[in-house]
MARZA-372956 format. One record per residue (C-alpha): residue in three letters; residue number from 1; x negated, y negated, z negated. Coordinates in steps of 0.1 Angstrom, whole numbers, padded with zeros to 4 digits. Example, Ala and Ser with C-alpha at 12.3 -4.5 7.8 and 13.67 -1.06 7.14 Angstrom:
MARZA-372956
type: ALA; seq: 1; px: -0123; py: 0045; pz: -0078
type: SER; seq: 2; px: -0137; py: 0011; pz: -0071
***
This chain:
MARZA-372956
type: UNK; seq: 1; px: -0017; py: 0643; pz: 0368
type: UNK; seq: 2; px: 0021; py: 0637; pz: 0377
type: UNK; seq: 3; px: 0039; py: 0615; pz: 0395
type: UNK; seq: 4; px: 0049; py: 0595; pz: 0366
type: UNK; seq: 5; px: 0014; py: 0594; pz: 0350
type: UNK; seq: 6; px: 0003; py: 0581; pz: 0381
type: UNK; seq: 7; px: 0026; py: 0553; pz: 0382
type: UNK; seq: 8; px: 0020; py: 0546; pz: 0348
type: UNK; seq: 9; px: -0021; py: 0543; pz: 0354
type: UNK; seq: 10; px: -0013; py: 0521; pz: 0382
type: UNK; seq: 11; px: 0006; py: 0499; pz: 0360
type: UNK; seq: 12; px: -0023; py: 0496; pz: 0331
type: UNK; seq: 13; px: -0043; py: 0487; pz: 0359
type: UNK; seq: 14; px: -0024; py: 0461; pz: 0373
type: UNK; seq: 15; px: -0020; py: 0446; pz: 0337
type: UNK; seq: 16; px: -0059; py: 0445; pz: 0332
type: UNK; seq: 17; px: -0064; py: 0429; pz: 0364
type: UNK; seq: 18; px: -0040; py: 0398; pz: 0362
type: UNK; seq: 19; px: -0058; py: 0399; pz: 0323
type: UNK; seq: 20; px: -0096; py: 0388; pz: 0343
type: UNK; seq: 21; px: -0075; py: 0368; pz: 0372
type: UNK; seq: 22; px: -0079; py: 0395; pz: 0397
type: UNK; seq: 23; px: -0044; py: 0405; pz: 0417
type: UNK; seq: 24; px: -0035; py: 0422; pz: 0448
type: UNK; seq: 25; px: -0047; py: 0402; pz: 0476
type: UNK; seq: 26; px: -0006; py: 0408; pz: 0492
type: UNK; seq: 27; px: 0005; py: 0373; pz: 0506
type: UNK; seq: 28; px: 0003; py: 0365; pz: 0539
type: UNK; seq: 29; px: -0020; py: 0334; pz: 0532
type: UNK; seq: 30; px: -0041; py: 0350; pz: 0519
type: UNK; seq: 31; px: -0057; py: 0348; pz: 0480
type: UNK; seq: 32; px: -0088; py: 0332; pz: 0474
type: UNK; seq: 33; px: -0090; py: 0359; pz: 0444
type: UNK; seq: 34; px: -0109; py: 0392; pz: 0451
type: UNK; seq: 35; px: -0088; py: 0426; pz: 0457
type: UNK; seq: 36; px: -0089; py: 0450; pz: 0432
type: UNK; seq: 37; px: -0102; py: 0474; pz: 0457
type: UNK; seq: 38; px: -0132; py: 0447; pz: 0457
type: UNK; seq: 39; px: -0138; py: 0443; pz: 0419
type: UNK; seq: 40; px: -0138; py: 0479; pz: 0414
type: UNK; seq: 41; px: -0167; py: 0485; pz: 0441
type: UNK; seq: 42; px: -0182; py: 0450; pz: 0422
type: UNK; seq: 43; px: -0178; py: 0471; pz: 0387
type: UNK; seq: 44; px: -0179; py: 0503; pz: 0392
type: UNK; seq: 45; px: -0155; py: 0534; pz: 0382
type: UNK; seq: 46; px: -0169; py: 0532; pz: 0346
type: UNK; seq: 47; px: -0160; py: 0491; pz: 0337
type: UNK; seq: 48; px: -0124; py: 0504; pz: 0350
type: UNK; seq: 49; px: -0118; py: 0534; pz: 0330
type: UNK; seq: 50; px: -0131; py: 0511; pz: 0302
type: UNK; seq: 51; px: -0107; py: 0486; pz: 0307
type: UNK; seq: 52; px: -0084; py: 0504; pz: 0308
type: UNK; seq: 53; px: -0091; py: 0523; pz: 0276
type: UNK; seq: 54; px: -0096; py: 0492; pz: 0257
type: UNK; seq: 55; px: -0060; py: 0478; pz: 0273
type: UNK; seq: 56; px: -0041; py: 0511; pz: 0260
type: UNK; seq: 57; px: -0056; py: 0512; pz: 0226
type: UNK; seq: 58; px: -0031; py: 0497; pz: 0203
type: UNK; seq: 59; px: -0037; py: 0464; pz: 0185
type: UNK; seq: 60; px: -0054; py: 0470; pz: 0148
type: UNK; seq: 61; px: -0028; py: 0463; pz: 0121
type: UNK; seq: 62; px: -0034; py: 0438; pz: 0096
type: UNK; seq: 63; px: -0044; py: 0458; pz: 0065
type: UNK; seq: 64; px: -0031; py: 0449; pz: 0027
type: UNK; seq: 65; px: -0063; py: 0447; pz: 0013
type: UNK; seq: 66; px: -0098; py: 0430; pz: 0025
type: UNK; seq: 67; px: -0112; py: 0460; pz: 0037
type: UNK; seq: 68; px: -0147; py: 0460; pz: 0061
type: UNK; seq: 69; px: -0156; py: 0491; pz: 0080
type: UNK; seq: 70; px: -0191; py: 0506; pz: 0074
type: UNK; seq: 71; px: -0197; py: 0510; pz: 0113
type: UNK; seq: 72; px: -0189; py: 0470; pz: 0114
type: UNK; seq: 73; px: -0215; py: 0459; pz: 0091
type: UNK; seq: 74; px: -0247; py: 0442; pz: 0107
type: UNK; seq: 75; px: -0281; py: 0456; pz: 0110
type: UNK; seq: 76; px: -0298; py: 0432; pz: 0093
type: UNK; seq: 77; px: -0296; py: 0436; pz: 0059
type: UNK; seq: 78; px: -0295; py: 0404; pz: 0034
type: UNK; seq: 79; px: -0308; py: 0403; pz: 0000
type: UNK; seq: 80; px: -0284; py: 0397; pz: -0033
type: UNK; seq: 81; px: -0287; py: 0358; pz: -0033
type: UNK; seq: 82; px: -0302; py: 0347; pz: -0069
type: UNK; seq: 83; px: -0298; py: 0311; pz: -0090
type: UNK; seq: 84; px: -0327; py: 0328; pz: -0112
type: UNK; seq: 85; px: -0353; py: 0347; pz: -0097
type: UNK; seq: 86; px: -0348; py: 0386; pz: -0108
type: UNK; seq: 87; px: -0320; py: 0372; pz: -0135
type: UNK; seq: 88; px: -0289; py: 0360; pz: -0123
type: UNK; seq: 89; px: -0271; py: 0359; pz: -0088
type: UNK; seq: 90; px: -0248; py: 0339; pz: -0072
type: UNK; seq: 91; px: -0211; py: 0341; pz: -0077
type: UNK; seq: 92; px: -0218; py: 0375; pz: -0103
type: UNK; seq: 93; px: -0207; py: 0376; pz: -0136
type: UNK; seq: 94; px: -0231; py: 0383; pz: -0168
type: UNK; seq: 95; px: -0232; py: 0389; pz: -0203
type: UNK; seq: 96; px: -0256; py: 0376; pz: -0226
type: UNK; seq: 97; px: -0253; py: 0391; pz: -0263
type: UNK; seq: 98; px: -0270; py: 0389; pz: -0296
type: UNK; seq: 99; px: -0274; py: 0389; pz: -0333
type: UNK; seq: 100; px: -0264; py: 0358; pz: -0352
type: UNK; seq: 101; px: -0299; py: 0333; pz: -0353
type: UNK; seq: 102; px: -0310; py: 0354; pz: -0326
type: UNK; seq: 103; px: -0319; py: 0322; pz: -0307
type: UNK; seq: 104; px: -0295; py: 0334; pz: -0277
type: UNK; seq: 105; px: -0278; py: 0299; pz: -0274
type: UNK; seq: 106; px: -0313; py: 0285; pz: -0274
type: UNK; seq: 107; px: -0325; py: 0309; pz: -0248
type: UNK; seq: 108; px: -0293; py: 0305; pz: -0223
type: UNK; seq: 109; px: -0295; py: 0264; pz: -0225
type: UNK; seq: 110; px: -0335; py: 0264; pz: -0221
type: UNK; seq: 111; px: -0328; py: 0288; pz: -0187
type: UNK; seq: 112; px: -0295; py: 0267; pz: -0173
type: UNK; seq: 113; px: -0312; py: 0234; pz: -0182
type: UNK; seq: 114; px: -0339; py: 0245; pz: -0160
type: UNK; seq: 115; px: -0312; py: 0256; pz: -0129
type: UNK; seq: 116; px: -0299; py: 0219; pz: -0135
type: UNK; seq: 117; px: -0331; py: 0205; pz: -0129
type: UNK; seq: 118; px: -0342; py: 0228; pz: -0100
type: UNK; seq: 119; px: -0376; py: 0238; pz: -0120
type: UNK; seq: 120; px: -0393; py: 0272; pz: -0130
type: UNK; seq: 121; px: -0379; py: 0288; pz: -0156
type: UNK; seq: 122; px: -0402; py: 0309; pz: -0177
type: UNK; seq: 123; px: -0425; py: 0315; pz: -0141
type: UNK; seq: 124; px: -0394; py: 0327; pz: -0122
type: UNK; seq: 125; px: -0382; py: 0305; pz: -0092
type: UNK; seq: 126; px: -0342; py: 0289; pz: -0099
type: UNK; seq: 127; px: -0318; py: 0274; pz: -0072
type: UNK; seq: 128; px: -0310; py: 0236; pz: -0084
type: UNK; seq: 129; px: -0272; py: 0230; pz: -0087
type: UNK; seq: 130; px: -0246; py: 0219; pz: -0110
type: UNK; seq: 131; px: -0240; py: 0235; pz: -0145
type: UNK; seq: 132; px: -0208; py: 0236; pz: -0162
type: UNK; seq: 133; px: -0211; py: 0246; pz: -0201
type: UNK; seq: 134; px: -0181; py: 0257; pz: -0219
type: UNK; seq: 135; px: -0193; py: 0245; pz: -0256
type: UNK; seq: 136; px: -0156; py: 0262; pz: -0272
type: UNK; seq: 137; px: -0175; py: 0275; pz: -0304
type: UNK; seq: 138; px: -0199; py: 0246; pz: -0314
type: UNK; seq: 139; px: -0201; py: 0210; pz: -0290
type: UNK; seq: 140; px: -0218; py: 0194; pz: -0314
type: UNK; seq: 141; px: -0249; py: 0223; pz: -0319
type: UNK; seq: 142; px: -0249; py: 0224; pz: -0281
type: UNK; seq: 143; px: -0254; py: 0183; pz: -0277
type: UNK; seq: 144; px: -0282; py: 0185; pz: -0305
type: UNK; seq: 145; px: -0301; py: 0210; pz: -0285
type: UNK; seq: 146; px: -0298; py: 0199; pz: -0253
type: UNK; seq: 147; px: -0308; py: 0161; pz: -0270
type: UNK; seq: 148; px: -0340; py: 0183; pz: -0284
type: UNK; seq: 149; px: -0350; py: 0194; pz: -0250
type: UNK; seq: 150; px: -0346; py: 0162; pz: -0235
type: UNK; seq: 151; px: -0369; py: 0145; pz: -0265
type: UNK; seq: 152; px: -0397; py: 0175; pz: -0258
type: UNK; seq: 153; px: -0399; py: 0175; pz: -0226
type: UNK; seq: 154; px: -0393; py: 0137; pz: -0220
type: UNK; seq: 155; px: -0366; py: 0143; pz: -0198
type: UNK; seq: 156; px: -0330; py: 0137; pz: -0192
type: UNK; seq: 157; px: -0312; py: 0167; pz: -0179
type: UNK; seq: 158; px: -0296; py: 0162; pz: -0144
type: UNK; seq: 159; px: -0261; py: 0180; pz: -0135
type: UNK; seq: 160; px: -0256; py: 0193; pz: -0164
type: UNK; seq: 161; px: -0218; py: 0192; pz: -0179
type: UNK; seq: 162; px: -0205; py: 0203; pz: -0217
type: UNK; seq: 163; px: -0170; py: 0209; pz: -0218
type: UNK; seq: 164; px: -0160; py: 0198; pz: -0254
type: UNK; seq: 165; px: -0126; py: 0215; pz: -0256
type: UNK; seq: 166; px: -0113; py: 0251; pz: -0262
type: UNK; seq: 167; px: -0110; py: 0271; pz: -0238
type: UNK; seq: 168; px: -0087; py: 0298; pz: -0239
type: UNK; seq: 169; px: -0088; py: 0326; pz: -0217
type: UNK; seq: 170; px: -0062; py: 0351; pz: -0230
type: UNK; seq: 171; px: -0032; py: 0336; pz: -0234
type: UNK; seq: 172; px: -0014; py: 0319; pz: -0205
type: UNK; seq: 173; px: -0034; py: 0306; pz: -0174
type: UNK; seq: 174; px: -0033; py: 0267; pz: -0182
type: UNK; seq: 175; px: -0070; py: 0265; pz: -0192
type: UNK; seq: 176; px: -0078; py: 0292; pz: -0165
type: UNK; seq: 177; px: -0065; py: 0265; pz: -0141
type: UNK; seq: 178; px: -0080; py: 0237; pz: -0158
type: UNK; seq: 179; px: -0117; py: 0246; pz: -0157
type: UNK; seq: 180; px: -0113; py: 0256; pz: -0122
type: UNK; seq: 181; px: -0098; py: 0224; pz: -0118
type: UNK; seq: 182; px: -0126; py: 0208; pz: -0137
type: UNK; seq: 183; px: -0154; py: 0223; pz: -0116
type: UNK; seq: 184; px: -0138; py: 0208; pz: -0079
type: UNK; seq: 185; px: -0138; py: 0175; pz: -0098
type: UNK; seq: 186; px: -0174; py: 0176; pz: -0111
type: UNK; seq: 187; px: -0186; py: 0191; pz: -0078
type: UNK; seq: 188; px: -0168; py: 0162; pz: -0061
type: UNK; seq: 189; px: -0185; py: 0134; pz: -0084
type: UNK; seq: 190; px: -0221; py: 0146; pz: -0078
type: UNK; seq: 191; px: -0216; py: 0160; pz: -0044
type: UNK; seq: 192; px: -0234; py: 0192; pz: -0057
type: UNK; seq: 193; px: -0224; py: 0228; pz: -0057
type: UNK; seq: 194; px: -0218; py: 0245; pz: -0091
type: UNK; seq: 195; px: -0242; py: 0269; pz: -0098
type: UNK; seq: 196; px: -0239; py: 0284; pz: -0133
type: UNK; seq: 197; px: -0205; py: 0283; pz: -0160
type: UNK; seq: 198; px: -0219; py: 0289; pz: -0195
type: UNK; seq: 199; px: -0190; py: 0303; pz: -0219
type: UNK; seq: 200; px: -0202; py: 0299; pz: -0254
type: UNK; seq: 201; px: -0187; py: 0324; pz: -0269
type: UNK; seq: 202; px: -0168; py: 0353; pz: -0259
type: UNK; seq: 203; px: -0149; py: 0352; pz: -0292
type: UNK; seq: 204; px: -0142; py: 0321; pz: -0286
type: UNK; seq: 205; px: -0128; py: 0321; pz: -0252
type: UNK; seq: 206; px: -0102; py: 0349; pz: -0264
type: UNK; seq: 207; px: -0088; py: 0334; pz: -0298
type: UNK; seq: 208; px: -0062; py: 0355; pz: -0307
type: UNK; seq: 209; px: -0073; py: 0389; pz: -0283
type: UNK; seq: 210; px: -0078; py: 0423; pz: -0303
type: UNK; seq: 211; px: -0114; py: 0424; pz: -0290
type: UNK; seq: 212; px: -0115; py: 0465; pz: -0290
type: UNK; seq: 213; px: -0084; py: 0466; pz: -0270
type: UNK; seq: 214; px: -0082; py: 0469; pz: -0235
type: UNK; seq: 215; px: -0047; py: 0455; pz: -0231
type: UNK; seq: 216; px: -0061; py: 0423; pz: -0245
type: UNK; seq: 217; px: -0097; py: 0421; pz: -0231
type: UNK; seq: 218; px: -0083; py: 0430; pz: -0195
type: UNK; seq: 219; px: -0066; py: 0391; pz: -0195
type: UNK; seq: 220; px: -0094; py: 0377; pz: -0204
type: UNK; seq: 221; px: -0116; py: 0393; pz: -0178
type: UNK; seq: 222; px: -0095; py: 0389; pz: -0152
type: UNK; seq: 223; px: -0093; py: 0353; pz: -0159
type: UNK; seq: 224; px: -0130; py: 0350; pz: -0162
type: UNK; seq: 225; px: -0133; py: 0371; pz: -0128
type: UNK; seq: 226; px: -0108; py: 0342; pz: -0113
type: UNK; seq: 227; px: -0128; py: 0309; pz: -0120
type: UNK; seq: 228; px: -0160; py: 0330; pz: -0112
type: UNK; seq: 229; px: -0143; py: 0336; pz: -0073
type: UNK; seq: 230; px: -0125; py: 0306; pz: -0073
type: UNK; seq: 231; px: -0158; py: 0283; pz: -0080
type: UNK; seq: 232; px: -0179; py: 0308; pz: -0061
type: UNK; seq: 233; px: -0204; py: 0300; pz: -0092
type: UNK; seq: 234; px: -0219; py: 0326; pz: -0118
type: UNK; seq: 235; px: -0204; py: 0329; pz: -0151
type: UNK; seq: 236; px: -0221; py: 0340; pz: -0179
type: UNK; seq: 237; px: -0208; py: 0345; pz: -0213
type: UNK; seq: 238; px: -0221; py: 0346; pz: -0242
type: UNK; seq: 239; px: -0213; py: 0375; pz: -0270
type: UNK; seq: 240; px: -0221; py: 0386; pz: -0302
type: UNK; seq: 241; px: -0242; py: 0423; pz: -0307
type: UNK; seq: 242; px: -0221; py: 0448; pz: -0328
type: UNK; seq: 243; px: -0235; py: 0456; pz: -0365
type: UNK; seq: 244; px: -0245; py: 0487; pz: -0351
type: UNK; seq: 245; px: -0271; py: 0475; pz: -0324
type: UNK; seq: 246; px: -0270; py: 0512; pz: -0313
type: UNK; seq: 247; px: -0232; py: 0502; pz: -0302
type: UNK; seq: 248; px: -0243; py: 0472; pz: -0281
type: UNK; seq: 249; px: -0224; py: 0442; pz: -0275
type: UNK; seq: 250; px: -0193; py: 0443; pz: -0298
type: UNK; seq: 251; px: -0162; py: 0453; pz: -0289
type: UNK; seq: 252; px: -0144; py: 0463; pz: -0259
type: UNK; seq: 253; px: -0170; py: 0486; pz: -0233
type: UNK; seq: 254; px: -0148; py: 0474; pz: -0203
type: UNK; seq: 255; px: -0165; py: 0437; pz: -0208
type: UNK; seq: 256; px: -0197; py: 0454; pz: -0199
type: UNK; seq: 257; px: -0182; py: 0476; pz: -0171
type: UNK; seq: 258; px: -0175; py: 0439; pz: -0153
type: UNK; seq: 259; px: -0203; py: 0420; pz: -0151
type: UNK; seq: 260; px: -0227; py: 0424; pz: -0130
type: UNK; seq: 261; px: -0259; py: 0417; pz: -0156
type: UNK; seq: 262; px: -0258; py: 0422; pz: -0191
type: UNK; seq: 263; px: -0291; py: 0405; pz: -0216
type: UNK; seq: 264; px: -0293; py: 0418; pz: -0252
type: UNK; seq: 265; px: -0316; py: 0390; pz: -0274
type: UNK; seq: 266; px: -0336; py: 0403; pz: -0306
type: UNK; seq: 267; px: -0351; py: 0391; pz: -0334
type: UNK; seq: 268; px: -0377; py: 0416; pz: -0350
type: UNK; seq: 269; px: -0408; py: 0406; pz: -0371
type: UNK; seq: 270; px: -0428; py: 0409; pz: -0339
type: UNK; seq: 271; px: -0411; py: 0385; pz: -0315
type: UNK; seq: 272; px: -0374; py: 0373; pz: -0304
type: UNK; seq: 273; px: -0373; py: 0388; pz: -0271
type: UNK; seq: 274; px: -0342; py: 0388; pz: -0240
type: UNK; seq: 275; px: -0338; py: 0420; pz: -0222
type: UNK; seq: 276; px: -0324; py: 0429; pz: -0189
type: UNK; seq: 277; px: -0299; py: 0461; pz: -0201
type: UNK; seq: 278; px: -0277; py: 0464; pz: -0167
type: UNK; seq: 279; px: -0284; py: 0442; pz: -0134
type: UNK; seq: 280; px: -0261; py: 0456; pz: -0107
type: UNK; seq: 281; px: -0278; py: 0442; pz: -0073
type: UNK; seq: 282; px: -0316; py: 0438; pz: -0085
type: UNK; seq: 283; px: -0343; py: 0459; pz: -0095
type: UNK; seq: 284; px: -0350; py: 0439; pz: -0128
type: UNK; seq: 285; px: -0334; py: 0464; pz: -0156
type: UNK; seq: 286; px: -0355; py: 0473; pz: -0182
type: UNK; seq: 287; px: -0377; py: 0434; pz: -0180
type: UNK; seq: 288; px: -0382; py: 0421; pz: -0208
type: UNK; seq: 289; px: -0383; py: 0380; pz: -0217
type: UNK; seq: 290; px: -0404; py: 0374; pz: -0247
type: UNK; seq: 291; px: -0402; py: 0337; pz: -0262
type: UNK; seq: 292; px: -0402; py: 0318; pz: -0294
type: UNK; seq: 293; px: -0385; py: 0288; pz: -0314
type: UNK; seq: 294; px: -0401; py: 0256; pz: -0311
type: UNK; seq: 295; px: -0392; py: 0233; pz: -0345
type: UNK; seq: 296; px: -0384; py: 0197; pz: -0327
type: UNK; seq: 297; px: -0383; py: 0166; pz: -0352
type: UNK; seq: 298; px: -0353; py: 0147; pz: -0345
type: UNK; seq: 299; px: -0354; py: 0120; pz: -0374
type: UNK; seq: 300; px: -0341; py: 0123; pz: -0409
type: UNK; seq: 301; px: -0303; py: 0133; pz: -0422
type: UNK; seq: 302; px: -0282; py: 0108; pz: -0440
type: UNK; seq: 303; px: -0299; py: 0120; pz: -0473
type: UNK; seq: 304; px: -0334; py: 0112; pz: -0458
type: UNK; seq: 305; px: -0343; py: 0148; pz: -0449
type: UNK; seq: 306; px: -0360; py: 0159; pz: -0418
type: UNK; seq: 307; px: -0332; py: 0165; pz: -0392
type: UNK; seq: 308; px: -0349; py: 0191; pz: -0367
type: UNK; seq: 309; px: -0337; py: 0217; pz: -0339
type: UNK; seq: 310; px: -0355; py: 0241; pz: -0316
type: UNK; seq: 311; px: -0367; py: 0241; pz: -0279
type: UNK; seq: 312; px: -0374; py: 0278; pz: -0264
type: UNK; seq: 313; px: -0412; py: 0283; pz: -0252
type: UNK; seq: 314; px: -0424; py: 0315; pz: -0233
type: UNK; seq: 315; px: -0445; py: 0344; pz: -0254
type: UNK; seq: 316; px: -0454; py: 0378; pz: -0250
type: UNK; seq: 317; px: -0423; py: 0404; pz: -0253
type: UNK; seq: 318; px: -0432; py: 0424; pz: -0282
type: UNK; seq: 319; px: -0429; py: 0455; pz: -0279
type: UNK; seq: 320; px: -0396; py: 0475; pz: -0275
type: UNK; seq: 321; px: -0384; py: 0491; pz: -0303
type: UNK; seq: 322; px: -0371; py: 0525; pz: -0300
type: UNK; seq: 323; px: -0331; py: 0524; pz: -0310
type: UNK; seq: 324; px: -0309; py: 0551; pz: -0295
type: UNK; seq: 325; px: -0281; py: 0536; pz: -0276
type: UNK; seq: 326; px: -0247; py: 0552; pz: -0275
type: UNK; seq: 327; px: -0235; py: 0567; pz: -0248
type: UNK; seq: 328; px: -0202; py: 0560; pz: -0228
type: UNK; seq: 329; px: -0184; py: 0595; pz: -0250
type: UNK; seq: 330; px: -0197; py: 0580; pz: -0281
type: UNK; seq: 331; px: -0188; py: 0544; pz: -0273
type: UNK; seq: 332; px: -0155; py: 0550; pz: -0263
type: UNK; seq: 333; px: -0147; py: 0570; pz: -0295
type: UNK; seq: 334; px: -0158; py: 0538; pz: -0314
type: UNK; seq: 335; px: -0133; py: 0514; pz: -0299
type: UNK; seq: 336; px: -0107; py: 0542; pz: -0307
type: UNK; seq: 337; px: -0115; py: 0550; pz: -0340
type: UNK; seq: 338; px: -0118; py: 0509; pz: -0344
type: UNK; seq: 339; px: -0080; py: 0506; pz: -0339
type: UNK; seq: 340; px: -0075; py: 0532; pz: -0369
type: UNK; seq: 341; px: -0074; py: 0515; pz: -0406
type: UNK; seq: 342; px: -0079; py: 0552; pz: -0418
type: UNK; seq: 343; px: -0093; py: 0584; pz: -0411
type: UNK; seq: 344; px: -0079; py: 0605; pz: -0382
type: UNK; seq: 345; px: -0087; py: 0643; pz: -0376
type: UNK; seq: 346; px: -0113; py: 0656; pz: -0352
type: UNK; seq: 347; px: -0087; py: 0675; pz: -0327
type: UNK; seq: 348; px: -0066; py: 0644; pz: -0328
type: UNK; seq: 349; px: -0098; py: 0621; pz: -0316
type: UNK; seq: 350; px: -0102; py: 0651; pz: -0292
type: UNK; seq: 351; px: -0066; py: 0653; pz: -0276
type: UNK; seq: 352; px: -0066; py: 0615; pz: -0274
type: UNK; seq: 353; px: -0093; py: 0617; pz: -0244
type: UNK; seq: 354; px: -0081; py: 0650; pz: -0229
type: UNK; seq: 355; px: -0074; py: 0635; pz: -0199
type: UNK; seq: 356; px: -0111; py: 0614; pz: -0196
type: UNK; seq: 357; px: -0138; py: 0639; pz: -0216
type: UNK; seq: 358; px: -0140; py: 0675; pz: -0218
type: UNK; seq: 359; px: -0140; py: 0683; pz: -0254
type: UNK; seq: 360; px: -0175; py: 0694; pz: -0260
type: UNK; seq: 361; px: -0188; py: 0661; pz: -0252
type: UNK; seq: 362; px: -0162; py: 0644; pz: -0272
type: UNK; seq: 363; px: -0175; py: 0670; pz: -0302
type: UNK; seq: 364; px: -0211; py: 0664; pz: -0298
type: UNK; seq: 365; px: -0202; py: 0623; pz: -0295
type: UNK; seq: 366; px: -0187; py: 0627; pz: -0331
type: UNK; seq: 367; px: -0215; py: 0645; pz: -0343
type: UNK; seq: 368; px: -0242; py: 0616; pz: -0330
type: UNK; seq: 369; px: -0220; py: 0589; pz: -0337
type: UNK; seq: 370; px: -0224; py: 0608; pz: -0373
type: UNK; seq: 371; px: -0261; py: 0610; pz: -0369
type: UNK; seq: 372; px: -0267; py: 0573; pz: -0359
type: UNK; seq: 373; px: -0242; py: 0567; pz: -0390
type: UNK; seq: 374; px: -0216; py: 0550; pz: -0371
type: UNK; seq: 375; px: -0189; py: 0571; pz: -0382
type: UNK; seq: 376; px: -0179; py: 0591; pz: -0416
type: UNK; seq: 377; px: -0170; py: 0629; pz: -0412
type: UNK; seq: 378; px: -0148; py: 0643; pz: -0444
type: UNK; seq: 379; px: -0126; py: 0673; pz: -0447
type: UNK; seq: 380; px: -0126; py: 0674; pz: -0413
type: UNK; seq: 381; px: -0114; py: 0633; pz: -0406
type: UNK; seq: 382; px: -0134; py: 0610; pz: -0391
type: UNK; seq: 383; px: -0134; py: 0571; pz: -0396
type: UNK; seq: 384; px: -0156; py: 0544; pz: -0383
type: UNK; seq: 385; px: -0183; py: 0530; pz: -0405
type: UNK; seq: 386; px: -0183; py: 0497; pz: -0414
type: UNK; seq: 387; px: -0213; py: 0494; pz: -0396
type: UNK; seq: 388; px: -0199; py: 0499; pz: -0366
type: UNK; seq: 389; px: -0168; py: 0477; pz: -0367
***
C-alpha cells in the first residue's frame, strides 16, 4: 500500500470515528472521549475494518420501481391472508362466471352477506368487514334477494352497501375515482374496513368495451386493479360463461390472466355447483361448492300472485362433468377469429401469432377448436362458430 492509500485509510478512519463520537484525544486538556488507539483495542481489528467497509460503500440509489431483494425478505414466512377461508384473499382480485339462471348472483350475495356479518359461510371461516356491492346490471333483483335473505334467516344484514348507479370502468376515470371515493366515505361512517367490492357484472362495468379486445379490456382492468390497491379490499366480478363452456368465461383471456381466483357456477340436472378453476396463493383449485335454490315467499304481485325469490343452502357438489377445456393456443385463436365477421385462411391465423406460438401448435389448436366445434374449417378458411362467440 502507498503513501497515498495510506493517507486515504487514515482519513476513512477518522470519518468513522467522529461518526460514534470517538476523536483523537490531541488537546492539551485533555478529552473525556476515548483515543482511537483505545476503541480499537475495545473492538478489535475486525469491528474497524468493518467500519470502515460499511463507511466506503456507496449509499444505495433510490430505485424507479418498488423492488424487494430476495436476500432481504424475513425468515418467517406468512400465509396469504383470506376474507373466506380457502376462497378469497385479501386485497386479490377474482372472477366469478356463469351461465344465465345459473344462480351465480345468488351464490356471490349468500357468501358476501355472510363476510358482512362475520359468520361461516358454507363451514368455511370469513373475516367480518364492510361490503361494497356494485348492483350496475340489476339494483332492484339485488335488493329483492338480499330482502329474501334477511326474511329467511330473520336477520338484517350488517355493513353491507348496494351501489345503485352505473358504474363505468372503461371510459374515463370519473367513476374509477368515485367508488374509491365512495368506499373512504363508507369506511369512515361505520368505522370498519372494506373487505369485499362485488361488481355485478363485468358487462356491465365496461358498456361500450369490445369485450375480445385487449385494447379495450386492458382499461377496464387496470381500473379494476386501481380501486382494488387503492381500497386495499378484494374485488370480485362477476361474468358471464361463453356459449361454448369449453371456452370458459366469455371474452377476453387477459381478464382471467388478472385475477388472482377465478369460480365457474353450473347448472346440470344433478346439482348447481361453484368451482375453484385458478386460485393463485392457495391450495384450493379444483374444490368444488355444491348448493341449491331455496324458493322464499315474499307476498303476492300486484295481480295477486305469489311474489317469491331464492336464498342459497349448502348440498353435495355433484359430480364433475367431464368437458374439455381449451387451452391457452386454442383460446387465443378464438378471440382472434372473434374479431373476424368472415372466414380467414389457416396460414393467415398462423402468421398472425408467429411471434407468440410455433405453428404446429397453432395447427393442432385449429384442428381441436374444430373438434370441440368451436370453429368451422372450409376450403381451407376457418371462422368461429356461433357457438363460440
Amino acid at each position: 500500500m502507498n503513501t497515498r492509500e495510506l493517507m486515504k485509510l487514515e482519513t476513512d478512519r477518522q470519518k468513522v470515528l467522529a461518526q460514534i463520537g470517538v476523536r483523537k484525544n490531541n488537546n492539551a486538556g485533555g478529552d473525556p472521549r476515548p483515543d482511537p488507539d483505545e476503541v480499537f483495542t475495545d473492538y478489535g481489528q475486525e469491528e474497524e475494518d468493518d467500519l470502515l467497509g460499511n463507511a466506503a460503500k456507496p449509499p444505495k440509489p433510490a430505485l424507479p420501481l418498488n423492488t424487494i431483494f430476495a436476500h432481504e425478505l424475513p425468515d418467517k414466512f406468512v400465509p396469504p391472508d383470506e376474507i373466506v377461508e380457502g376462497v378469497l384473499t385479501a386485497g386479490d382480485g377474482s372472477m366469478l362466471y356463469g351461465d344465465t339462471n345459473s344462480g351465480k348472483t345468488f351464490f356471490v350475495i349468500d357468501m358476501a352477506a355472510a363476510l358482512a356479518r362475520g359468520v361461516d359461510w358454507m363451514g368455511r371461516r370469513t373475516e367480518p368487514g364492510l361490503v361494497i356491492y356494485l348492483a350496475a346490471e340489476s339494483p332492484a333483483s339485488v335488493r329483492s334477494r338480499l330482502q329474501a335473505y334477511q326474511q329467511h334467516y330473520r336477520v338484517k344484514v350488517p355493513n353491507f352497501a348496494i351501489v345503485q348507479n352505473p358504474i363505468d370502468l372503461y371510459d374515463g376515470e370519473k367513476d374509477t375515482n368515485a367508488v374509491i371515493c365512495l368506499v373512504a366515505q363508507v369506511e369512515a361512517l361505520y368505522g370498519q374496513k372494506a373487505r369485499l367490492i362485488v361488481g355485478d357484472t363485468l358487462a356491465r362495468l365496461s358498456a361500450g368495451a369490445n369485450e375480445n379486445a385487449g385494447q379495450d379490456m386492458g382499461l377496464v382492468v387496470r381500473r379494476f386493479d386501481r380501486i382494488r390497491a387503492a381500497c386495499e379490499a378484494h374485488f370480485m366480478l362477476i361474468h358471464h360463461s361463453g356459449k361454448n363452456a369449453a371456452a370458459g368465461s366469455r371474452g377476453w383471456s387477459g381478464v382471467r390472466a388478472a385475477v388472482d381466483t377465478e369460480i365457474e357456477v353450473t347448472d346440470s340436472p344433478q346439482g348447481r355447483c361453484a368451482e375453484i378453476t385458478k386460485q393463485r396463493d392457495l391450495n384450493t383449485k379444483g374444490k368444488r361448492i355444491g348448493f341449491r335454490l331455496e324458493p322464499v315467499s315474499m307476498g303476492q304481485t300486484k295481480w295477486g300472485a305469489p311474489a317469491t325469490s331464492c336464498v342459497v343452502v349448502g348440498a353435495d357438489a355433484p359430480e364433475k362433468a367431464k368437458v374439455k377445456r381449451m387451452g391457452e393456443v386454442e383460446g387465443a385463436v378464438v378471440e382472434f377469429l372473434a374479431t373476424h365477421k368472415v372466414g380467414i385462411k389457416k396460414s393467415a391465423v398462423v402468421k398472425h401469432f408467429d411471434s407468440r406460438h410455433p405453428s404446429s401448435s397453432v395447427y393442432r389448436a385449429m384442428q381441436n377448436l374444430v373438434n370441440l366445434t368451436a370453429i368451422h374449417v372450409a376450403d381451407g378458411m376457418v371462422s368461429i362458430a356461433g357457438a363460440a362467440k
